[in-house]
N, C-alpha and C positions, 0 to 999 in steps of 0.2 A: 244254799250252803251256809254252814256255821263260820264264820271267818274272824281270827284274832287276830287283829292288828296290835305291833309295837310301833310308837314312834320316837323320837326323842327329844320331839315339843309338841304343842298341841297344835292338831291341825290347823284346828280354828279359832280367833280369825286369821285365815292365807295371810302372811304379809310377807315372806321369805321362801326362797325355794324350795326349801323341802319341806315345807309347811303348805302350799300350792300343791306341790304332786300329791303329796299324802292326801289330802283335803280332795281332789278331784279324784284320786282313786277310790279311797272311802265313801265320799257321798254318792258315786255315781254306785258302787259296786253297794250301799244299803237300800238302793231305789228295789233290789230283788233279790237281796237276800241279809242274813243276819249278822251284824257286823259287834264285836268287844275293841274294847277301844283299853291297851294300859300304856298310860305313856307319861313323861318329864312334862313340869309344868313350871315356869321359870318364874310366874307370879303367882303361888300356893296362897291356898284361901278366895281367888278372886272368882265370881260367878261362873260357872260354865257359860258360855253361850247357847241360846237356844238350840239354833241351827246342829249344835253338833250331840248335841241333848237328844234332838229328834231323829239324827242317824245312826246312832249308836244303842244297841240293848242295854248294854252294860259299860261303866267307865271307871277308871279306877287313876289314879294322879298321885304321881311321888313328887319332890320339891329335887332340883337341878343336885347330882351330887356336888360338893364344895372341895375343892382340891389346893394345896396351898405348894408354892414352888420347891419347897424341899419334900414334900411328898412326890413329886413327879420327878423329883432329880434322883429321889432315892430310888423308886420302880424303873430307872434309866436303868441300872445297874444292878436292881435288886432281880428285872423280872424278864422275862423272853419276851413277852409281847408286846406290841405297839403299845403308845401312845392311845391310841383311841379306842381299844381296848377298855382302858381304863376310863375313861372320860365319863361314862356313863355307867360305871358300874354302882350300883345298889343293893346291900343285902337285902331291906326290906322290897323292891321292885322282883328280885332274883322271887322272893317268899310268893309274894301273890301270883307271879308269872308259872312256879310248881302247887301251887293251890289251884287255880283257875283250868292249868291243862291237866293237873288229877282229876278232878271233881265235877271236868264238862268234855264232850265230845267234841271239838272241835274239827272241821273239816280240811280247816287250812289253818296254818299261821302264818302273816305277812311280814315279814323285820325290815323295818324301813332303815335303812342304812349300818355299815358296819361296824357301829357304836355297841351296837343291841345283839350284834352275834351271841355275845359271849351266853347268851340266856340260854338260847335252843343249847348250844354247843353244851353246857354245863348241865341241861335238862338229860342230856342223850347219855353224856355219862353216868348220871345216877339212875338212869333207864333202863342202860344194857345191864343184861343179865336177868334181871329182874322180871322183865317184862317182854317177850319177845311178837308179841302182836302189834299189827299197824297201828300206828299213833297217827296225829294230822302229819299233813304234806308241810312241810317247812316251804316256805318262800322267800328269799334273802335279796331284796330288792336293793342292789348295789347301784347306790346315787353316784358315785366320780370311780372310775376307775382309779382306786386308791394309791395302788404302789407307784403307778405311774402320776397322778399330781405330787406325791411328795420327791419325785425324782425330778419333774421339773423344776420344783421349786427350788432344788437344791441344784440345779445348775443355774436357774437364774439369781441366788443369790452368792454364789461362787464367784461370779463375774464383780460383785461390790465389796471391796475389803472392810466395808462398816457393816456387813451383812456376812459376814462369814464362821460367826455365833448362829447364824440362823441357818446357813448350809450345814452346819458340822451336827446340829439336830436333823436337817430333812435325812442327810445320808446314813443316821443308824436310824434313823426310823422308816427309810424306804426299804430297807433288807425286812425290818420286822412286818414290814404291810404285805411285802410278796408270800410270806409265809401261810401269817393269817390272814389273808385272804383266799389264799388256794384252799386252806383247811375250813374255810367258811364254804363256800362252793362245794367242797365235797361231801360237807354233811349235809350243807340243803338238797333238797329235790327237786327245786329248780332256782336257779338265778335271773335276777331280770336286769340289765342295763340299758341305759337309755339311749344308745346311739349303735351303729355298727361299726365304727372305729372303736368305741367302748369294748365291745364283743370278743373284736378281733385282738385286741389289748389285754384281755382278761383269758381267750385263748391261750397265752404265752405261756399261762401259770399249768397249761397241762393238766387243769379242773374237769371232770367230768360228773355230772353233762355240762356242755357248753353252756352260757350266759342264751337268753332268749331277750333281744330288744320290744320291751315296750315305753315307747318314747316319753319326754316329757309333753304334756297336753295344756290346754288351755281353755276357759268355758268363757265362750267367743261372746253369748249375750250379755257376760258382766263389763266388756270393753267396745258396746255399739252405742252411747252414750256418749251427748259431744261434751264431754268436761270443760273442753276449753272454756267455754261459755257460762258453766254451771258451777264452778269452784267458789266454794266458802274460805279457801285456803286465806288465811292473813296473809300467808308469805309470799303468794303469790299474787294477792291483791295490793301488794305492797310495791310490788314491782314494776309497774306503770299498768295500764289495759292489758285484758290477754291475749288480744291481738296484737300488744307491741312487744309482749315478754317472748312471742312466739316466734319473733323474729330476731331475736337478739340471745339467745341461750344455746345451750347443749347442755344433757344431761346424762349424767348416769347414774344406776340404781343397785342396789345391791345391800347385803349384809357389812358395815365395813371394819369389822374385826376378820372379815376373812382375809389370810393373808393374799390370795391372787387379787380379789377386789383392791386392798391396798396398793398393792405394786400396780395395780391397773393405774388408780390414779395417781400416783406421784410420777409415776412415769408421763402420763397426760397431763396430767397441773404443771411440772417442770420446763418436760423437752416438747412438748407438743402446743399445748393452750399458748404458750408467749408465739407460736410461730404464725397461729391464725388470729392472733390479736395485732402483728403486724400491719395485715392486710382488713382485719374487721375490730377497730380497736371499742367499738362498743359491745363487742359481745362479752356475754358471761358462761361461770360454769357452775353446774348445780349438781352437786354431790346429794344423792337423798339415801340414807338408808339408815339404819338405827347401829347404834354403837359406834361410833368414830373411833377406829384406835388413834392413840396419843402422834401415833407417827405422820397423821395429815395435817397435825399442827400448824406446819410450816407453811402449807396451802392459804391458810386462816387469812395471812399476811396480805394477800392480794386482795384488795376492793372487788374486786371483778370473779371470785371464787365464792361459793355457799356453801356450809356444810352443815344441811339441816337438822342430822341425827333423825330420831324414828319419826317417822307421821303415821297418821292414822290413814292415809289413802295416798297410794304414788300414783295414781293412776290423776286425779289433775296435772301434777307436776309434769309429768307426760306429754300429754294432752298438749301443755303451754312451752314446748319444746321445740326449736328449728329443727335440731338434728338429735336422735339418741347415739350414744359412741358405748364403745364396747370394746376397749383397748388394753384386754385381756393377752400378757405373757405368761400366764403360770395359768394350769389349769385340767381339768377334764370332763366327764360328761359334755352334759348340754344347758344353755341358760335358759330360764324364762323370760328373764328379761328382754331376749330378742323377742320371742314371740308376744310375751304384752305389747311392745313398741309394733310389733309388726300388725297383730290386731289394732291397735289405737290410730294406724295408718299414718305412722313417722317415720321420715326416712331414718336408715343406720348406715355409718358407718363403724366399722369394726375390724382389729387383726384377722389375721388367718385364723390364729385359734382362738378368738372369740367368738367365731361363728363355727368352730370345730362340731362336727354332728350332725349338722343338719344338711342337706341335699341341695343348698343355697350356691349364687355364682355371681363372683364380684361383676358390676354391671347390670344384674337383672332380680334379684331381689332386694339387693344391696350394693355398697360398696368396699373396700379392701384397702387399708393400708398399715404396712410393718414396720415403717421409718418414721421418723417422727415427721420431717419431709414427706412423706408420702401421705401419711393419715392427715395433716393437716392439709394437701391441697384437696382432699378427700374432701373432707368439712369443708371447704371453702367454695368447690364445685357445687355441694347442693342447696349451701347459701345463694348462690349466684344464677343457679337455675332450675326455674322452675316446671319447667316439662320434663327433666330429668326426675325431679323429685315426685311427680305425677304417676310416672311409669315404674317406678319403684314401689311406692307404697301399692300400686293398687295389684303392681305382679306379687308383692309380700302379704296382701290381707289373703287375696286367693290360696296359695300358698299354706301360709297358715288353717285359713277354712277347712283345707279340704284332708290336710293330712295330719293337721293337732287337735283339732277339738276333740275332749273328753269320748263324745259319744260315738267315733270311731275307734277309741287307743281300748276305750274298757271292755268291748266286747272280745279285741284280743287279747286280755289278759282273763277275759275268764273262759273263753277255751281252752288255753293252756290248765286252768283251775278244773277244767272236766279231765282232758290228757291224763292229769296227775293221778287224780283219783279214780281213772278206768288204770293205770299201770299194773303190772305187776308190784305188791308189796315190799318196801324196806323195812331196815331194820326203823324202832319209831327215834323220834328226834324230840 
């Protein structure tokens, strides 16, 4: 098969979630067939990478659109559709994406998240009439079930009167996400969500056909490497041995301009971290992931708080971890972040809906708490015992083995990529 991918950074290199899926679905799906790659690339000019050179025929990189805040206050009111929408909209991106599907057959086109709709969707308009024979099969790989993160977000910051600027934006833009989103789904030909609460969630919208789950995956030989031992990291060589950093941390990982990662950890730096620093006053906490928004500031204050911004590898920082936490209140989909931790064989603790999606149960591949009292005697349990901690990582690497590695997720999604194109014909997109 001919397959064009959109994405809205570049796969490679994975360092964030949607650069992971994208990246494991691409590479696995160019191992057998022929893969275009046009996507956002947030440092223009800089080398491609090899790796992503050798899976792709053809690549094509536009520079991040730059949007300034009275542009986005104006399209609040100037324009119907979401926020995100807009985020990623490009004329010159829009130009090559109707060059590329005029001028090539394409079998499929994949849109990695609902940034990138707007392209097929505006393709289809200048299509109809025009042209009434099957074009490729659209694919709208919906990462978070949209309307509903931006509706939690807007009750969990409803509840904080310094946070009620940021509710009064989730709730006109979770009406606009239910919309475009439904109208996204009905133009594609198939949808793919990563979880079955996802599915069941996107059901709501009355979209046909239904979402199809193909989970987020993980390629388990890049995390059977004992890092502990093998880390170049300064910052973690700086922290005493890695057998002493591995007992005295928690860690989490993530993008941290996203707003649920942020609320994850202020929430956990505030009401949680002082509770198990009670009873374990040398532990620390290590925030890793690139972009700090200004709002973790406050975290900085604490000796016993890290906020590394980007690395070039979280997987040591991992690796030199007592516990991973995951103390996610806003949110949807499913993270990778459990599943690294779960491959790298650390225990988690996490909320309910930090582990939302996966088929997991507090006690056996993990553990569960929603209170700050709760999640902290959580942490404090697997500090303290070590057979508990045994029988968790090793029920969670199974776990992961057997139902996320890439090379079981990709061959159900390219059945479905046969489905599409034995169907009867649509109108083309």
């Amino acid at each position: 098969m001919r397959i064009l991918f959109l994405t809205p950074q570049l796969p490679y290199p994975p360092r964030q979630g949607t650069a992971l899926r994208n990246w494991g679905l691409l590479s696995n799906l160019a191992r057998s067939h022929e893969v275009w790659l046009l996507s956002f690339d947030e440092h223009p000019g800089a080398p491609i990478a090899p790796e992503l050179c050798d899976a792709c025929r053809e690549i094509a990189l536009f520079p991040v659109p730059r949007r300034s805040p009275s542009q986005r206050v104006r399209r609040l009111f100037t324009s119907a559709l979401p926020d995100m929408a807009w985020r990623l909209w490009s004329p010159d991106f829009a130009a090559r994406y109707r060059e590329w599907t005029g001028a090539q057959h394409f079998d499929l086109i994949q849109v990695e998240g609902i940034e990138l709709m707007r392209y097929p969707l505006d393709g289809a308009r200048r299509a109809h009439g025009a042209n009434a024979a099957r074009g490729a099969c659209a694919v709208f790989d919906d990462h978070n079930c949209e309307y509903v993160l931006q509706r939690r977000s807007f009750e969990t910051d409803a509840r904080q009167p310094r946070r009620w600027h940021a509710a009064a934006y989730s709730l006109a833009q979770w009406q606009r996400l239910r919309a475009f989103e439904r109208r996204a789904m009905v133009a594609a030909d198939a949808t793919l969500c990563v979880s079955l609460q996802d599915a069941r969630m996107l059901a709501r919208l009355g979209a046909v056909p239904p979402a199809r789950v193909i989970p987020n995956g993980i390629d388990m030989r890049s995390y059977d490497v004992d890092f502990a031992h093998r880390s170049a990291n300064p910052l973690i060589s700086n922290l005493e041995s890695s057998r002493e950093a591995s007992t005295r941390s928690v860690i989490f990982t993530g993008k941290m301009d996203f707003r649920p990662n942020i609320d994850a950890m202020m929430w956990f730096g505030r009401e949680v971290f002082p509770l198990v620093r009670q009873r374990a006053p040398d532990m620390r906490l290590m925030i890793v992931g690139q972009q700090p928004s200004p709002r973790l500031d406050v975290l900085r204050a604490d000796p016993n708080i890290t906020i590394t911004g980007a690395v070039e590898d979280v997987r040591p920082y991992i690796a030199n971890a007592a516990v991973y936490i995951a103390p996610l209140r806003v949110g949807g989909g499913t993270r990778f972040k459990l599943l690294e931790a779960m491959a790298m064989r650390r225990p988690i603790v996490s909320t309910s809906l930090g582990c939302e999606g996966f088929p997991v149960a507090d006690g056996r591949e993990l553990l569960i708490g929603d209170t700050p009292a709760d999640f902290a005697a959580q942490v404090l349990r697997l500090l303290n015992d070590q057979a508990l901690r045994d029988g968790l990582v090793q029920r969670a690497h199974a776990f992961v083995s057997e139902q996320y590695a890439w090379s079981v997720i990709v061959p159900q999604l390219e059945h479905i990529y046969t489905t599409l194109l034995n169907e009867p014909k649509r109108l083309p997109i």
